[in-house]
TIZA-962599 format. One record per residue (C-alpha): residue number from 1; x, y, z. Coordinates in Angstrom, 1 decimal. Example, Ala and Ser with C-alpha at 12.3 -4.5 7.8 and 13.67 -1.06 7.14 Angstrom:
{pos = 1; u = 12.3; v = -4.5; w = 7.8}
{pos = 2; u = 13.7; v = -1.1; w = 7.1}
//
This chain:
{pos = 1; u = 1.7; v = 26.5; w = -16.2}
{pos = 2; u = 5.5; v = 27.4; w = -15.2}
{pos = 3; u = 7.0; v = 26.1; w = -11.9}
{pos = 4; u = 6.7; v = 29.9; w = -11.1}
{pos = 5; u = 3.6; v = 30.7; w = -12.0}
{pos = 6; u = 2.2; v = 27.3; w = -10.3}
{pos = 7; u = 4.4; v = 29.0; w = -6.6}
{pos = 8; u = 2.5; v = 32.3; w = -7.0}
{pos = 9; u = -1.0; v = 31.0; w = -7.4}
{pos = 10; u = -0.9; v = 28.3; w = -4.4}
{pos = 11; u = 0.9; v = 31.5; w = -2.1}
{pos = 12; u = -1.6; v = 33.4; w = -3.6}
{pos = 13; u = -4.5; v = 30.7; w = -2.5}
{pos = 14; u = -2.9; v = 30.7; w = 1.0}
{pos = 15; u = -3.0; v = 34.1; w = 1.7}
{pos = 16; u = -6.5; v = 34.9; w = 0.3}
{pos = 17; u = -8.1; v = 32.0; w = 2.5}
{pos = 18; u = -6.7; v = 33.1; w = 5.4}
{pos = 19; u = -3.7; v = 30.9; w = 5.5}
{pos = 20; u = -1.6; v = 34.1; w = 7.2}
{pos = 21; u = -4.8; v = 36.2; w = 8.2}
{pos = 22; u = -5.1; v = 37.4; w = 11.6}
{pos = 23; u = -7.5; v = 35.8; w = 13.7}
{pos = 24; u = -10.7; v = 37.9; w = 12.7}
{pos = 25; u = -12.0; v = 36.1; w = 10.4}
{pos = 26; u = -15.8; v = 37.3; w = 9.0}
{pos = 27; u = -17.4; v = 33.8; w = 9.0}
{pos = 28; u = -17.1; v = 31.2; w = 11.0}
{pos = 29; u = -14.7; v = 28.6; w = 9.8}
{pos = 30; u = -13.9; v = 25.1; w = 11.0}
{pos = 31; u = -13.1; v = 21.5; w = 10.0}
{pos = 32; u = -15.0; v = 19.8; w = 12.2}
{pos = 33; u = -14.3; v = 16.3; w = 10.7}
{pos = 34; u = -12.7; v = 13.7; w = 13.6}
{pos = 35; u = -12.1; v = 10.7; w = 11.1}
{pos = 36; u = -9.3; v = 11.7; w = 8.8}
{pos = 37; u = -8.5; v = 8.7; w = 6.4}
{pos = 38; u = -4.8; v = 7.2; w = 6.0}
{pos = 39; u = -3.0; v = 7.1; w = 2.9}
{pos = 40; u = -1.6; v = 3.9; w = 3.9}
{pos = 41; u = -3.4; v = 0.9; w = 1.5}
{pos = 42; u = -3.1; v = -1.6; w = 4.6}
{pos = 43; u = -4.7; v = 1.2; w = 6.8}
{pos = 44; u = -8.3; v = 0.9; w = 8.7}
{pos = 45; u = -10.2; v = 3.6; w = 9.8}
{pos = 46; u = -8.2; v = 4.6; w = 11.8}
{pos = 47; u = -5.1; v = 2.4; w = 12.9}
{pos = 48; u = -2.0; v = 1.3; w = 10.3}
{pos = 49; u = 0.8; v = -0.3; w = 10.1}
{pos = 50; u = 4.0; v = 0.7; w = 11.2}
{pos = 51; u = 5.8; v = -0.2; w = 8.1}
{pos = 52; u = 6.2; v = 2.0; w = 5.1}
{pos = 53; u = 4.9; v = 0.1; w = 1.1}
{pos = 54; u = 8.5; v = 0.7; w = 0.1}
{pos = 55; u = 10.5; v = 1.9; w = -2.3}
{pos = 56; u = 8.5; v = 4.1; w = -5.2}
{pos = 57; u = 5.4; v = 1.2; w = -4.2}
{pos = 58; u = 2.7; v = 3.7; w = -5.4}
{pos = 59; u = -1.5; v = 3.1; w = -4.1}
{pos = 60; u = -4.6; v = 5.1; w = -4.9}
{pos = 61; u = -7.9; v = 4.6; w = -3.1}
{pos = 62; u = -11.6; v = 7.0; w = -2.7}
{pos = 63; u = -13.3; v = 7.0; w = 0.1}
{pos = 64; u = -17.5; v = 7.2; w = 0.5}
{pos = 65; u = -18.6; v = 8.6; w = 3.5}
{pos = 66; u = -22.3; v = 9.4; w = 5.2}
{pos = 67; u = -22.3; v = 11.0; w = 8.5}
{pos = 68; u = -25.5; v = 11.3; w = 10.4}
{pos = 69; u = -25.7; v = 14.9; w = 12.8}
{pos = 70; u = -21.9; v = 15.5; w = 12.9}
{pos = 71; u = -22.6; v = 19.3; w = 13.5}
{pos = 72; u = -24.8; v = 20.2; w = 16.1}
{pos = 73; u = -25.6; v = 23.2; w = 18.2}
{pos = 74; u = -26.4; v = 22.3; w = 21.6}
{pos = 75; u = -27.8; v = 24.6; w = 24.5}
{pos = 76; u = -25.1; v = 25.4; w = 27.0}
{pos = 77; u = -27.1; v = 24.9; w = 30.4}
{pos = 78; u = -29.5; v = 21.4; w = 29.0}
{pos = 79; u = -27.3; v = 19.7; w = 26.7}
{pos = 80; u = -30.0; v = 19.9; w = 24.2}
{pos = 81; u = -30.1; v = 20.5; w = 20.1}
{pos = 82; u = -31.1; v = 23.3; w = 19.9}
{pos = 83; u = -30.5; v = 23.4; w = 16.0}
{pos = 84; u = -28.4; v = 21.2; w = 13.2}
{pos = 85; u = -26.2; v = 23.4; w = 11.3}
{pos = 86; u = -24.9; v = 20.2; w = 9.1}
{pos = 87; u = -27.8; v = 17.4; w = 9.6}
{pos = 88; u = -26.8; v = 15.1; w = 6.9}
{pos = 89; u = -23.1; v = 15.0; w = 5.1}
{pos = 90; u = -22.2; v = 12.6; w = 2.2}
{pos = 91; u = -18.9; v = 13.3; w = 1.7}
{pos = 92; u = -15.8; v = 11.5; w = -0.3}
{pos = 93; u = -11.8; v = 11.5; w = -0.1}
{pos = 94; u = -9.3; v = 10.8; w = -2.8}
{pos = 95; u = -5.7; v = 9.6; w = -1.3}
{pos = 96; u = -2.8; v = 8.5; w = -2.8}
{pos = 97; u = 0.5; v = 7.2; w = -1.1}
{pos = 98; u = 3.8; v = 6.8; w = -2.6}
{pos = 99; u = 6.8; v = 4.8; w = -0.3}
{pos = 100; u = 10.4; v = 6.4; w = -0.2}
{pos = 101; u = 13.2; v = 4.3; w = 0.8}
{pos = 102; u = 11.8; v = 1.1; w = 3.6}
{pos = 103; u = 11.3; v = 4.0; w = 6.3}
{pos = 104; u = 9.6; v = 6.9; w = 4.5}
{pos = 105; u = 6.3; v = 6.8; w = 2.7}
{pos = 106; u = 4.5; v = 10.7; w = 1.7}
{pos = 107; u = 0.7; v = 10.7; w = 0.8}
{pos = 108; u = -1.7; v = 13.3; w = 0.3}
{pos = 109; u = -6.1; v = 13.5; w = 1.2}
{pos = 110; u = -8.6; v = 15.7; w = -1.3}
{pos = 111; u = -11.2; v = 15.7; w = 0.6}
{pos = 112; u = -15.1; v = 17.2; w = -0.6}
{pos = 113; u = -18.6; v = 17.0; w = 0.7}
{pos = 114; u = -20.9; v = 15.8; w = -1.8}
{pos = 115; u = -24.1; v = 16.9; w = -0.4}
{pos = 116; u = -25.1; v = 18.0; w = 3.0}
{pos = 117; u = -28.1; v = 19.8; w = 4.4}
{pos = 118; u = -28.9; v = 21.7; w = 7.6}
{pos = 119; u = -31.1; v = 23.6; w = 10.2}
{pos = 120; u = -31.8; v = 26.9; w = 7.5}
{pos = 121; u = -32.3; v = 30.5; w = 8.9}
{pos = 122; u = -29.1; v = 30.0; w = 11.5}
{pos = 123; u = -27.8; v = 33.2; w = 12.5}
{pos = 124; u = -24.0; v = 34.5; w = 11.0}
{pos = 125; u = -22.2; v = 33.8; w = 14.2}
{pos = 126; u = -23.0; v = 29.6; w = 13.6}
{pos = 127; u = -23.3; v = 30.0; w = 9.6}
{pos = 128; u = -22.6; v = 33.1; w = 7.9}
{pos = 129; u = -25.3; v = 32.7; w = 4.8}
{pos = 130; u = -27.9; v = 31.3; w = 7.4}
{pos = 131; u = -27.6; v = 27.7; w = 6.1}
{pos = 132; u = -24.4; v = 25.3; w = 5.0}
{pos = 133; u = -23.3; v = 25.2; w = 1.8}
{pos = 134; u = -24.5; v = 22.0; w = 0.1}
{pos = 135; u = -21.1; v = 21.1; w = -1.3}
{pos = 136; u = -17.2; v = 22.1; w = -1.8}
{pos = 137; u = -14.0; v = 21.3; w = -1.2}
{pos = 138; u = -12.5; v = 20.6; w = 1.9}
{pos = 139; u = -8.9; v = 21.2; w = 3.0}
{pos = 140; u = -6.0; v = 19.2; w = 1.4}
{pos = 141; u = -4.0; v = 16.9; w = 3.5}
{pos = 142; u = -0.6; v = 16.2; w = 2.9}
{pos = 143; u = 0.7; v = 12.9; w = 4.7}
{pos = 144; u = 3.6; v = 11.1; w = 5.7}
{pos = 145; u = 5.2; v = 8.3; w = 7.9}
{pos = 146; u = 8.6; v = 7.6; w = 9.3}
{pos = 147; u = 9.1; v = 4.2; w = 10.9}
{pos = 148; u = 11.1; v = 3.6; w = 13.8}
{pos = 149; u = 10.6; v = 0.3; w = 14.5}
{pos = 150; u = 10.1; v = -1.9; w = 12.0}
{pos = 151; u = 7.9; v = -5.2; w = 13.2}
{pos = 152; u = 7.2; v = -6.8; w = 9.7}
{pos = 153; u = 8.6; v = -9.2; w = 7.8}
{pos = 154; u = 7.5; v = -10.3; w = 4.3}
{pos = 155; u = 4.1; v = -9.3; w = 4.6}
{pos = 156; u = 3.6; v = -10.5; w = 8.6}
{pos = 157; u = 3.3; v = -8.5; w = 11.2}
{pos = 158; u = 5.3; v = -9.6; w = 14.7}
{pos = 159; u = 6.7; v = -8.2; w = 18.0}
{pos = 160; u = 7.2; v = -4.5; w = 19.0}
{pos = 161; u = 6.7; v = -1.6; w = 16.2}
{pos = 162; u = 6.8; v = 2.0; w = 16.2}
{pos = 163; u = 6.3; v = 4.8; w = 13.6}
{pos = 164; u = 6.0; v = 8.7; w = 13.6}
{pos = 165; u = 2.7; v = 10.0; w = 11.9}
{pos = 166; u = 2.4; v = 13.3; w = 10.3}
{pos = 167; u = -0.5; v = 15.7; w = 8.5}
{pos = 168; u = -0.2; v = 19.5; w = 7.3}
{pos = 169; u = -3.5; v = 20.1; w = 5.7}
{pos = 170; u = -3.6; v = 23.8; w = 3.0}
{pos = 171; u = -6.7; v = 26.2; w = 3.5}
{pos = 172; u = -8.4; v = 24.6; w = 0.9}
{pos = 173; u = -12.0; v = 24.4; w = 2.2}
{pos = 174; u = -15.1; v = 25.8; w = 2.1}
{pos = 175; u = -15.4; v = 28.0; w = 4.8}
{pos = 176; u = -19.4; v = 27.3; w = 5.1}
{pos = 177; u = -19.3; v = 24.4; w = 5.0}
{pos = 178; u = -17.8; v = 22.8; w = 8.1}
{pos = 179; u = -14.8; v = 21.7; w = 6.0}
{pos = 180; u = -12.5; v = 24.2; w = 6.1}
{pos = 181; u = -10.5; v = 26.0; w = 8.5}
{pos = 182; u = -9.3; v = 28.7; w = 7.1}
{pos = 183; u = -5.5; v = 28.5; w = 8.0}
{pos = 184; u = -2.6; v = 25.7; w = 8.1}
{pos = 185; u = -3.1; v = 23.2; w = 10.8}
{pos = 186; u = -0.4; v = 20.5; w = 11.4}
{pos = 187; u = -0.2; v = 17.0; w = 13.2}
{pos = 188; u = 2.3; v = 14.7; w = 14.5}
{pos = 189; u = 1.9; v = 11.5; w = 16.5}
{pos = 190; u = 3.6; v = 8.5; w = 17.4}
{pos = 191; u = 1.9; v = 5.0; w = 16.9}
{pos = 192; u = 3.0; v = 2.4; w = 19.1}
{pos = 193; u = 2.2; v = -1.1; w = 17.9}
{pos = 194; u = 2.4; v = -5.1; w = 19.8}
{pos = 195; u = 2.1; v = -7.5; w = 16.9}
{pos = 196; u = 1.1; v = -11.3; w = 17.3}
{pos = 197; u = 0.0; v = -13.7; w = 14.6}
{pos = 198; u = -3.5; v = -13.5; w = 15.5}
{pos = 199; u = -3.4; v = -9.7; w = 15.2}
{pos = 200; u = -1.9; v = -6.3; w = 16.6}
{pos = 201; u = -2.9; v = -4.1; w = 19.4}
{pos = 202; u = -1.8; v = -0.2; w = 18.5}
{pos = 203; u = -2.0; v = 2.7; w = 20.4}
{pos = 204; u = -1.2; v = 6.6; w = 19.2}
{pos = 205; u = -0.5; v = 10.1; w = 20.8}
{pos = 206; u = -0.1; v = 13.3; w = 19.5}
{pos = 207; u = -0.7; v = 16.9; w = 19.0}
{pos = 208; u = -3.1; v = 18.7; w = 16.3}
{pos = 209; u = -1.7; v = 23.0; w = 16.2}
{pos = 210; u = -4.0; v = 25.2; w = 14.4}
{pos = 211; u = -2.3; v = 28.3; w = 13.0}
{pos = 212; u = -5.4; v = 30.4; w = 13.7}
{pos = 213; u = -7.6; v = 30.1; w = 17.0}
{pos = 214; u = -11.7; v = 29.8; w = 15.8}
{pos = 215; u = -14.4; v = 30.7; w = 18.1}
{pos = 216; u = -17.9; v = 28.8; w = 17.5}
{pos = 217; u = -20.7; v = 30.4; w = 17.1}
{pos = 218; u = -18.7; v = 33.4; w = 16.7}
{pos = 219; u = -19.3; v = 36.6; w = 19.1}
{pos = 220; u = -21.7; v = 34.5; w = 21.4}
{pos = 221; u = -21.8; v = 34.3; w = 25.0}
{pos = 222; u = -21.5; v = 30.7; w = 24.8}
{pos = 223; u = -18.9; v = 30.3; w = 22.6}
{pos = 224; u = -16.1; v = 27.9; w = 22.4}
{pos = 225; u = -12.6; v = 28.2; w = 21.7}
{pos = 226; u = -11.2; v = 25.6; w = 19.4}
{pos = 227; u = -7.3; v = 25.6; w = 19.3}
{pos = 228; u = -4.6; v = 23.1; w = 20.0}
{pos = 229; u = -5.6; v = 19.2; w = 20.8}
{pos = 230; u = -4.3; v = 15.9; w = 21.5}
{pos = 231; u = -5.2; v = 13.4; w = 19.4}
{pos = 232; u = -5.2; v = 9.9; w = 20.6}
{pos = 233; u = -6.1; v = 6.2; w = 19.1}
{pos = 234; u = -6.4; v = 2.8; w = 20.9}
{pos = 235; u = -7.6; v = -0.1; w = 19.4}
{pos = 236; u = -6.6; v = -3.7; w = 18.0}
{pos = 237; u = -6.4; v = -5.3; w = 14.2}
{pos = 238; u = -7.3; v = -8.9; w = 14.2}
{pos = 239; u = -7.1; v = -11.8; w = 10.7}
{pos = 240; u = -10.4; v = -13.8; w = 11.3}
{pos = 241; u = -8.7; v = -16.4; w = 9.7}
{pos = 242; u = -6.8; v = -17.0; w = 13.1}
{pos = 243; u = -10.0; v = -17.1; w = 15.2}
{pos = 244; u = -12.6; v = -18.6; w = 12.4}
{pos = 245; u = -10.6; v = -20.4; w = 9.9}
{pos = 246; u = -13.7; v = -21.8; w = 8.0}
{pos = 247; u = -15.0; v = -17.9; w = 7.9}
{pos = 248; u = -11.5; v = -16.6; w = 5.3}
{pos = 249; u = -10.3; v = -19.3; w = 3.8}
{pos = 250; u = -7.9; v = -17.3; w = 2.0}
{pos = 251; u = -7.2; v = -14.5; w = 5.0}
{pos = 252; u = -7.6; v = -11.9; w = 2.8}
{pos = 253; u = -9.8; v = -10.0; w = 5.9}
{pos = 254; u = -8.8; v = -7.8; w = 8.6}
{pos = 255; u = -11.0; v = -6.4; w = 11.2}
{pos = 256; u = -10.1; v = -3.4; w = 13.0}
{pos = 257; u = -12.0; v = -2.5; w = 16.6}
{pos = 258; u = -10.7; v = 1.2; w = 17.8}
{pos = 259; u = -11.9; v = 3.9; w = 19.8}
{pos = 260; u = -10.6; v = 7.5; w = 18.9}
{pos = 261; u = -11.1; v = 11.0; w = 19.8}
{pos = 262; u = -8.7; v = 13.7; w = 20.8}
{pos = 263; u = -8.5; v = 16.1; w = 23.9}
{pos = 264; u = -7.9; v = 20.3; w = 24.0}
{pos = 265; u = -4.8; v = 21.3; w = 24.6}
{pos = 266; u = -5.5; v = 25.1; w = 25.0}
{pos = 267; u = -6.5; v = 27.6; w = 25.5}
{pos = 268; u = -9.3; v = 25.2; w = 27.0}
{pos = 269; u = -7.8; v = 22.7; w = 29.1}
{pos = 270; u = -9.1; v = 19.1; w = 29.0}
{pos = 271; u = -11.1; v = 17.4; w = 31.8}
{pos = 272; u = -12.6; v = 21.0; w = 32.1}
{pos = 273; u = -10.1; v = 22.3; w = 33.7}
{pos = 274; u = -9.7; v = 25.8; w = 31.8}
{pos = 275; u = -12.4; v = 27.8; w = 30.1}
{pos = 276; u = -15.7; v = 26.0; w = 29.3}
{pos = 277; u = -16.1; v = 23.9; w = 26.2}
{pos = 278; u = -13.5; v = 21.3; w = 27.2}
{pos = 279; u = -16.6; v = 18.9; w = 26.3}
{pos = 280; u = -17.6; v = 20.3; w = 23.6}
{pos = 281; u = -14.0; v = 19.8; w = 22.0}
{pos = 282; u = -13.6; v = 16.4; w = 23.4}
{pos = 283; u = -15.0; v = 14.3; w = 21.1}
{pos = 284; u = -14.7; v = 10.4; w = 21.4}
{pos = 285; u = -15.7; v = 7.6; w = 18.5}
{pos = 286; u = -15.6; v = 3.9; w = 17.8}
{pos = 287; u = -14.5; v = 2.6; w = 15.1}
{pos = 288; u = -15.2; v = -0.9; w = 13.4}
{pos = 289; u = -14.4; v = -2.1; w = 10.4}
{pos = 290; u = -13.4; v = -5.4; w = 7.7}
{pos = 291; u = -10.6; v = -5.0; w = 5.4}
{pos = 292; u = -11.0; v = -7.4; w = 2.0}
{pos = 293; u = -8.3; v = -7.8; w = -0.2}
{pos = 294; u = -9.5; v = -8.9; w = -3.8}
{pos = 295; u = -8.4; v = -10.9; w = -7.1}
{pos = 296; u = -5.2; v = -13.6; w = -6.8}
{pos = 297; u = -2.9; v = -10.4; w = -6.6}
{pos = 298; u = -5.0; v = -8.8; w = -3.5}
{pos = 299; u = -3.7; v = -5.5; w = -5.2}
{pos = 300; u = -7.0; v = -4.1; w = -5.2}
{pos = 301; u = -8.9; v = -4.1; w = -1.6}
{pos = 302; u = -12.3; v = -2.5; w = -0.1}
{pos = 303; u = -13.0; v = -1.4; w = 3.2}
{pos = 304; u = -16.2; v = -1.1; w = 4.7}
{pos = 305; u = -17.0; v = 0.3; w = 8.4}
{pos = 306; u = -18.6; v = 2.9; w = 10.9}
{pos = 307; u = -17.4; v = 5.2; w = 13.1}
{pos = 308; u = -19.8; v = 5.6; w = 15.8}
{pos = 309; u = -20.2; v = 9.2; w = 18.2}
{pos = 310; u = -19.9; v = 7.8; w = 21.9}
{pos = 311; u = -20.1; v = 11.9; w = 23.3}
{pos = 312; u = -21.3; v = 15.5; w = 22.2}
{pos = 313; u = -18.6; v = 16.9; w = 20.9}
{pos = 314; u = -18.6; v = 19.5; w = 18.2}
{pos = 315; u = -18.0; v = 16.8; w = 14.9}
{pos = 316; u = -19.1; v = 13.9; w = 16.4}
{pos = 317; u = -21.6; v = 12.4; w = 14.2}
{pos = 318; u = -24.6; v = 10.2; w = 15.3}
{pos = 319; u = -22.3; v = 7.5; w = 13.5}
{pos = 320; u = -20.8; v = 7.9; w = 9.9}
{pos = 321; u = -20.5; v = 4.8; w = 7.5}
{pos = 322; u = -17.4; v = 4.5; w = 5.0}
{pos = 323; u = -17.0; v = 2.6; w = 2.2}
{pos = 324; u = -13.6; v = 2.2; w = 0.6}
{pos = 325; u = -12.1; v = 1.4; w = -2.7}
{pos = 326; u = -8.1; v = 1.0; w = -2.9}
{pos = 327; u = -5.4; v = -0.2; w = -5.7}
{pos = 328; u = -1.9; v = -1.0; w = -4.9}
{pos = 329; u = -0.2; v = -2.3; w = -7.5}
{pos = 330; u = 2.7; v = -4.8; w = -6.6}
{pos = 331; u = 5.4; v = -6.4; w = -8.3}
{pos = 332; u = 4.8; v = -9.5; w = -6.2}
{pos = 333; u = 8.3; v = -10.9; w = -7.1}
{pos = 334; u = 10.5; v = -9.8; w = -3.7}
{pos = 335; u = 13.9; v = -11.1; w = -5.1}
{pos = 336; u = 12.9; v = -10.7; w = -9.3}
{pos = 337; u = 13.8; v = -13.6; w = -10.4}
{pos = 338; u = 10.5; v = -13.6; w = -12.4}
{pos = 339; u = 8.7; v = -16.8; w = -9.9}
{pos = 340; u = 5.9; v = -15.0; w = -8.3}
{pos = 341; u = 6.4; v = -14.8; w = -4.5}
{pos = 342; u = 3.2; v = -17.0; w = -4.0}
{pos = 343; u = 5.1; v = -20.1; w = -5.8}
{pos = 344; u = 8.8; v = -19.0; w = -4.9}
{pos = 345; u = 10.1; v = -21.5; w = -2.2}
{pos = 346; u = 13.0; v = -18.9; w = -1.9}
{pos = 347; u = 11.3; v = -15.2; w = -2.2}
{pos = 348; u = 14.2; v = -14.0; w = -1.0}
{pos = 349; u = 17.5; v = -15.8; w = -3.1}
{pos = 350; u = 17.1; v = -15.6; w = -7.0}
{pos = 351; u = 16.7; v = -18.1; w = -8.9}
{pos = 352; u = 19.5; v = -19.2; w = -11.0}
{pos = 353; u = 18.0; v = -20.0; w = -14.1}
{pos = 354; u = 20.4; v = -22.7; w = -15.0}
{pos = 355; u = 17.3; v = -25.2; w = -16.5}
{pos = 356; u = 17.5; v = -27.2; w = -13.5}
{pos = 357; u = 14.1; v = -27.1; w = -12.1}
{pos = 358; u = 13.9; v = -23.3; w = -12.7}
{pos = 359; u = 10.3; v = -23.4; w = -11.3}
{pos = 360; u = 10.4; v = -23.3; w = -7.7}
{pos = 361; u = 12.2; v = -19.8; w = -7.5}
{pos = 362; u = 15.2; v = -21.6; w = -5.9}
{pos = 363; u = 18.9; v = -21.6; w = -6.8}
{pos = 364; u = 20.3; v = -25.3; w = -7.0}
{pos = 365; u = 23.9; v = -26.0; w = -6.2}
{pos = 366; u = 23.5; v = -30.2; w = -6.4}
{pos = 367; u = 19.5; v = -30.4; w = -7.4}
{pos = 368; u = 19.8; v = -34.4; w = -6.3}
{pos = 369; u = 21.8; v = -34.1; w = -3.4}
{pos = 370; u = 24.5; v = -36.4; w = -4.6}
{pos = 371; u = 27.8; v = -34.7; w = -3.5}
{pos = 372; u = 28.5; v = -33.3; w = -7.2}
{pos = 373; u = 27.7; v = -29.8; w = -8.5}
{pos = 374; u = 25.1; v = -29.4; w = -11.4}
{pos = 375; u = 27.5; v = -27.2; w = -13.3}
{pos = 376; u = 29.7; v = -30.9; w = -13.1}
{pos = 377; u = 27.0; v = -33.5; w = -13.2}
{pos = 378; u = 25.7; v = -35.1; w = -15.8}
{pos = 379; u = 22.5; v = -36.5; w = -14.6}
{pos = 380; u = 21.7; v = -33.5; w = -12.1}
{pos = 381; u = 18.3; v = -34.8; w = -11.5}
{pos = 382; u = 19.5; v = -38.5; w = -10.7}
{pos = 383; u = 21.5; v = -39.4; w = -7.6}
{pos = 384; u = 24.8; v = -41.3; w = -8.9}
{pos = 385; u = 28.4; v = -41.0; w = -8.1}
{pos = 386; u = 31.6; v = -39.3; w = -9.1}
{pos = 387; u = 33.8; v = -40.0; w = -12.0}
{pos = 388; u = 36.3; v = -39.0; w = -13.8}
{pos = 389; u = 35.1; v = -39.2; w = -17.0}
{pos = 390; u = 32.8; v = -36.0; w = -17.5}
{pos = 391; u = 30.2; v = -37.6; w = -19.6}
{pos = 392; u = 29.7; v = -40.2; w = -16.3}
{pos = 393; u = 30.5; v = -37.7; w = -13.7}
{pos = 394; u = 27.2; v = -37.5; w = -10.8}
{pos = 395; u = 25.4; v = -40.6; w = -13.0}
{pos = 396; u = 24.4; v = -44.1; w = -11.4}
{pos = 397; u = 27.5; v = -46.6; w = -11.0}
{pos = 398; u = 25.7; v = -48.0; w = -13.9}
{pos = 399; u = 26.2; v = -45.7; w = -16.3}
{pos = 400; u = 22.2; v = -45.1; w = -16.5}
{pos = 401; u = 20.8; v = -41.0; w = -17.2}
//
């Protein structure tokens, strides 16, 4: 396909999903998910790091989800179900992350629902065929991070940190199926972090814009409006190893506890202060979870975790578990000269490769300390003294090598 022809489809895509429809749309048509996965291959559910992989440092990971009830339909006066539009969702997401420069990292989410299954006969304003579709494709996420503040340093996190979060996700979704909105929405936060060597604590604000308003169920007397939001994040990332040494041995765990959620921003205003529904799009989770990095490289890692509903907001799920795959391949040689960071005693000066104990990743200027440079000693493992006969020169008064 020519660069050309590839522009005109995806506009083409765009336009017939509703990416520039007005708001009247014939079906109703919302992404209801709350847990949106990172790109990030250090990331938890919900929390990450403020530093970017780096340069060109490439990752790939799926994600396995089940959510339990995350679409409901509650009556307006009791609070009750009155029906389960999605009652069961298994679900998956494939990311992948690519750094840019030590600031800048881009990534991108294809997200789809597996299987799901529902309260059948509903009427069209909740699901416009009666009943969810039992799988598609949800909307594409494209990804990126800007740090600020940087607060690591080979591979340890420490003091203050901030970065700038971002998400545009495409009207890729299916449009009965809970997954898709139907237009462009975009995302931008900032993530605040305090970094100890026990662990971090993170916090992060922002605002979600959809393109197109959505009203759910649609034409009813006790619909709500769903359009702008604040998203917010607070929670804490702790090594076990600190706490329980006996319990990772090799700290290759993290374990993240978060709480999460996001507020309208209009036209309902939060705290129910605006139209009705401020509830209703107010939705509030917790999140645990324990990182594992794997083999000697720890360039592949699994994640494993739930996010638990704590209100009744419109996507909150009874509690959804996640499993996690990732694979970030590293070079694992920070100054390349070919002594694996894990064994270099210098990671960050190169080794000079001179044949005097070229092993330890260090550069030696006088390997025994005796006042004369290898490049002039003749016994540059043996302490002796200066001379000026060159074949003497650095060896024992003796004359010993």
């Amino acid at each position: 396909m020519t660069p050309r022809r590839l522009i005109t489809t995806v506009l083409g895509g765009l336009i017939t999903t509703g990416a520039f429809a007005s708001p009247a749309i014939a079906e109703p048509s919302l992404d209801t998910r709350v847990l949106r996965p990172s790109s990030d291959p250090r990331a938890g559910l919900v929390l990450e790091p403020m530093a970017a992989p780096g340069p060109w440092q490439w990752n790939v990971g799926a994600w396995l989800r089940y959510a339990q009830a995350p679409v409901l339909l509650r009556d307006p006066t009791t609070g009750g179900v009155m029906s389960r539009p999605v009652g069961h969702r298994l679900s998956a997401d494939i990311v992948a992350g690519l750094g840019l420069g030590d600031r800048v990292a881009v990534g991108v989410d294809v997200p789809a629902f597996l299987w799901q299954d529902g309260t059948g006969s509903l009427p069209a304003s909740v699901v416009d065929r009666g009943q969810v579709d039992r799988g598609g494709l949800g909307d594409i996420g494209l990804l990126g991070k800007v740090t600020v503040v940087g607060n690591e340093r080979e591979g340890l996190r420490g003091g203050f940190g901030l970065a700038l979060l971002g998400d545009v996700t495409l009207p890729t979704g299916d449009r009965n199926g809970f997954e898709g909105e139907g237009a462009v929405t975009a995302s931008a936060r900032v993530a605040a972090e305090v970094a100890l060597g026990v662990g971090a604590v993170q916090a992060q604000l922002g605002v979600r814009v959809r393109t197109v308003e959505r009203e759910w169920p649609q034409d009813g007397v006790d619909a709500v409006r769903f359009g702008q939001s604040i998203p917010w994040t607070f929670g804490f990332v702790v090594r076990p190893r600190a706490l329980f040494p006996g319990l990772d041995g090799s700290d290759a765990q993290s374990w993240e506890f978060a709480v999460h959620g996001a507020l309208p921003a209009g036209p309902v205003a939060p705290f129910g202060l605006g139209a009705p529904g401020a509830s209703l799009l107010s939705p509030v989770l917790l999140a645990v979870d324990d990182r594992i990095a794997l083999l000697h490289s720890r360039d592949v890692y699994v994640l494993a975790g739930v996010d638990v509903g704590l209100d009744d907001a419109v996507g909150v799920p009874m509690f959804e578990g996640v499993v996690t795959l990732g694979w970030a391949p590293r070079a694992h040689d920070s100054d390349g000269d070919g002594v694996p960071d894990d064994v270099d005693q210098c990671p960050e000066l190169p080794e000079d490769h001179d044949g005097i104990q070229d092993d330890d990743g260090c550069p030696e200027d006088d390997a025994d300390s005796d006042g004369v440079l290898d490049v002039d000693d003749a016994c540059p493992l043996v302490p002796g003294v200066a001379s000026n006969e060159r074949t003497r020169n650095g060896c024992p008064a003796s004359g010993a090598k």
